[in-house]
N, C-alpha and C positions, 0 to 999 in steps of 0.2 A: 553482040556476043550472047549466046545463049546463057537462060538465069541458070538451068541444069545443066550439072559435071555431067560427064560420059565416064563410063564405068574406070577406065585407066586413071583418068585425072582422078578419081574420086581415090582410088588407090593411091595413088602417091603423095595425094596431099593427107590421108590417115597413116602411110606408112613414116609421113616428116613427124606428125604430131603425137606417134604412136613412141619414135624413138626421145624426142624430147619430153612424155610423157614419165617413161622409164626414170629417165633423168633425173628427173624431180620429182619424180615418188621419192627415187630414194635418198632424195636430200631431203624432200619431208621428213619421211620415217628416222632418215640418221635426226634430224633436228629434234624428234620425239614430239611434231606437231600434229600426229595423223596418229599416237597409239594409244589408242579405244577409252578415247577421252567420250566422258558422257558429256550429254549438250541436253539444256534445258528445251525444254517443251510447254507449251500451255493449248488446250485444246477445251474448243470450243462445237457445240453440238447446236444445232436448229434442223430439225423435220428427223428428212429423212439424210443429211447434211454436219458431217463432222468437218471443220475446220482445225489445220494444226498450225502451229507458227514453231518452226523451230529455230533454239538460238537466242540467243541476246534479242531481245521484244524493240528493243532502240534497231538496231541493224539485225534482223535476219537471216539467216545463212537462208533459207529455204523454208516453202509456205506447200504444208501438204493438206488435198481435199479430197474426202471419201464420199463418195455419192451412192449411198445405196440404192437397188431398185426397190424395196418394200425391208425396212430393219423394225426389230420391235426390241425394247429394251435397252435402246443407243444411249447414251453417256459418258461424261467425259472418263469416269471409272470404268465403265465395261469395258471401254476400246481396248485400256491398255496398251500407250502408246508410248515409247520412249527410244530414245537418239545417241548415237554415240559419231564420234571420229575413230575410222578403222586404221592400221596400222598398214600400206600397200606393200610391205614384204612381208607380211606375218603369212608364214607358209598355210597355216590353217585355214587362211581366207580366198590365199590362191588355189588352194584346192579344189575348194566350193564354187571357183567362175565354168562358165559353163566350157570356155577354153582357157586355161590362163597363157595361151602366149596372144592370145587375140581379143580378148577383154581383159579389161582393164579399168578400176574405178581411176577417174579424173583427180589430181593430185589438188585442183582448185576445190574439190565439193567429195573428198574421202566420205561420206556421209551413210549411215546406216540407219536405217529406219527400220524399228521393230514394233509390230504391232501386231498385239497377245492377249487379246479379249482374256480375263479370269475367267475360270471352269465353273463357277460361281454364281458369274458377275451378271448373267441373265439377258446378255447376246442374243439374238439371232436374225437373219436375212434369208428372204429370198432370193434366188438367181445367182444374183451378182452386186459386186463393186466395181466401182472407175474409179481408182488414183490416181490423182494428179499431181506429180513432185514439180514443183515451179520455184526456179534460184534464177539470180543475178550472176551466182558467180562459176556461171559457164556459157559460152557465146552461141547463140547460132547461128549455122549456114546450112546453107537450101542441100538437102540430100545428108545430111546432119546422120553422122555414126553412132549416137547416144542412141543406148536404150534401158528401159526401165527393168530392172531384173527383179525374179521373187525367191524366195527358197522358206521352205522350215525352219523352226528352229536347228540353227549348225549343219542342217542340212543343204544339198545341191542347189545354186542358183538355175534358173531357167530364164528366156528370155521373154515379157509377156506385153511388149510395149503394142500400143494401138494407134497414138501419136506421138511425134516430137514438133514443136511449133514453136514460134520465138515468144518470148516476154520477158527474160531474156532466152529460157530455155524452161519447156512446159514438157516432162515424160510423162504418159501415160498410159496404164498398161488397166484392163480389165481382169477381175478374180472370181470363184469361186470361195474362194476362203484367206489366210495370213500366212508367214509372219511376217518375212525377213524383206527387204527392199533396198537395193542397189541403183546408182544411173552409173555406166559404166561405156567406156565406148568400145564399139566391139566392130572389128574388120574380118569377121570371117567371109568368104563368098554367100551371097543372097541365097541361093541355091542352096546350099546344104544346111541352112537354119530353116527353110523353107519345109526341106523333107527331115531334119528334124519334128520339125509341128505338123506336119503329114502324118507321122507315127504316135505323135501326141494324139490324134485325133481318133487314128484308130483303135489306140489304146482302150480312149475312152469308151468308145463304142462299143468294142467287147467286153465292158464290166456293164452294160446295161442290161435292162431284162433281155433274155432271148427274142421276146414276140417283137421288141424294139430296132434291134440291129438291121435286121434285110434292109429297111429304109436308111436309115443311116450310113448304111456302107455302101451304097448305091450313090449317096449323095458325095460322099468320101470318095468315091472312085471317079466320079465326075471332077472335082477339083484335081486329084492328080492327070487324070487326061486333059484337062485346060491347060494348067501347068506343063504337064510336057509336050505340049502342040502349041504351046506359044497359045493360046487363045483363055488369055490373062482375064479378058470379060467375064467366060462363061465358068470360071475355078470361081469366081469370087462372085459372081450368084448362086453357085452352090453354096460356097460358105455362108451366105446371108440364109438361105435354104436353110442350113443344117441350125443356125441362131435362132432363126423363126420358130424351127420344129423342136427345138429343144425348150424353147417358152413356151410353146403352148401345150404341148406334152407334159411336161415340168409341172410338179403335182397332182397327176393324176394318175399316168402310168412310169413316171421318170420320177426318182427323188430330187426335192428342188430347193430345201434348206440345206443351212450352215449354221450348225448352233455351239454354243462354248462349252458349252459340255462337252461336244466332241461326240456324241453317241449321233450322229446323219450323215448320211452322205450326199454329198448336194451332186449330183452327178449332171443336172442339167447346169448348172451353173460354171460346172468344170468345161462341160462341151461349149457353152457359149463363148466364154475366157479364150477358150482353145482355140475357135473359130475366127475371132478377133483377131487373135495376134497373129495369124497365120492372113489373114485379111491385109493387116499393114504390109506383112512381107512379101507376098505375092505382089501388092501396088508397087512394092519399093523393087520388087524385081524387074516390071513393066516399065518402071520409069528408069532406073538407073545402072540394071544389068549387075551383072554379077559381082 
């Protein structure tokens, strides 16, 4: 038997676990085990390399790793990094998902990672960050509906994962900048998160300089005609195309910091981010359809 679901199977076995999930949210939430209980944290820095453990330091719920491409002023005070357990009927929260009838945080790992550099605290990076949220206490299977979500503070979640892998379950999603982070599992069709981060991409593209966009939206136009000819190869060397050109661009005629002050706009760092998670989805379309 084949290790890869085909698109139906993969549907019905998220729609068994979607409706048992419902379930037990809200016998969490009634039990008052999921509402927005803080959860200790201790974090740990080396290089370029933030380590967090969250949770009870004996048992861990969850072990999160920021990998900056170039940070300067990293520490475990700048990060500003702290946890809570969310409540899964707190209307406020369902707002923020990027569908609330199709995502969903998992009732075994309610977890909310917030991470809020001080305006102070002397922050900053190049490009980009990879997050990696890595727990026990969610399982994985091959074609796996987790993904790693972001939003601002209180503001909209987005979807930014780049992998999901087993250990027992590893989301990772690439940034541009903070706060908010969610693993949530989400069953909407591939396809339409797909040309969601299609419009992410051009979005970005039209806040860069003028003299920049002809190339970029040329490359942008390439991925969407691979995508809809089926020619899944040639979208996803564009996207590597548009990663490439946004590092090496990136600080010279592309803004390419993110600093805690908040006064930069990392605008290569948002394309590359962009490009990534639009990378996973398109693979995840090739392999396992809508």
């Amino acid at each position: 038997m084949s290790t890869l679901m085909n698109a139906n199977d993969r549907k019905r076995a998220c729609t068994r676990r979607w409706s048992t999930w419902l379930l037990a949210g809200g016998l969490v939430a009634g039990m008052g085990v999921a509402s927005a209980q803080s959860v200790p944290v201790v974090v740990d820095v080396s290089g370029n390399v933030a380590t967090v453990q969250v949770g009870n330091p004996a048992n861990p719920l969850a072990d999160l790793t920021i990998t900056f491409d170039d940070a300067s002023g990293l520490s475990a005070a700048s990060l500003g990094v702290s946890a809570k357990l969310v409540d899964l009927g707190d209307p406020t929260l369902v707002a923020r998902l990027p569908d609330p009838r199709l995502t969903l945080p998992d009732p075994a790992l309610p977890l909310m990672i917030t991470i809020e550099p001080p305006h102070t605290g002397g922050l900053s990076f190049l490009r980009t960050a990879r997050v990696e949220l890595h727990t026990h206490a969610l399982v994985y299977t091959v074609g796996s509906s987790y993904r790693l979500i972001k939003a601002p503070l209180n503001g909209s979640f987005r979807d930014i994962t780049d992998e999901i892998a087993p250990g027992s379950v590893r989301a990772t999603g690439t940034t541009g900048g903070f706060s908010q982070f969610l693993v949530v599992t989400d069953v909407r069709e591939t396809g339409a998160v797909v040309a969601e981060k299609l419009g992410w991409l051009r979005s970005d593209v039209a806040a860069l300089p003028a003299a920049e966009q002809p190339a970029f939206d040329a490359l942008v136009d390439a991925v969407q005609s691979g995508v809809e000819s089926g020619s899944y190869a040639n979208a996803i060397a564009a996207l590597d195309a548009i990663r490439a050109r946004a590092a090496q661009r990136g600080g010279s005629t592309i803004p390419n910091v993110w600093r805690a002050s908040r006064d930069a706009d990392n605008q290569a760092g948002a394309l590359i981010a962009d490009a990534t998670t639009m990378k996973f989805s398109v693979a995840y379309l090739r392999d396992y359809g809508q």
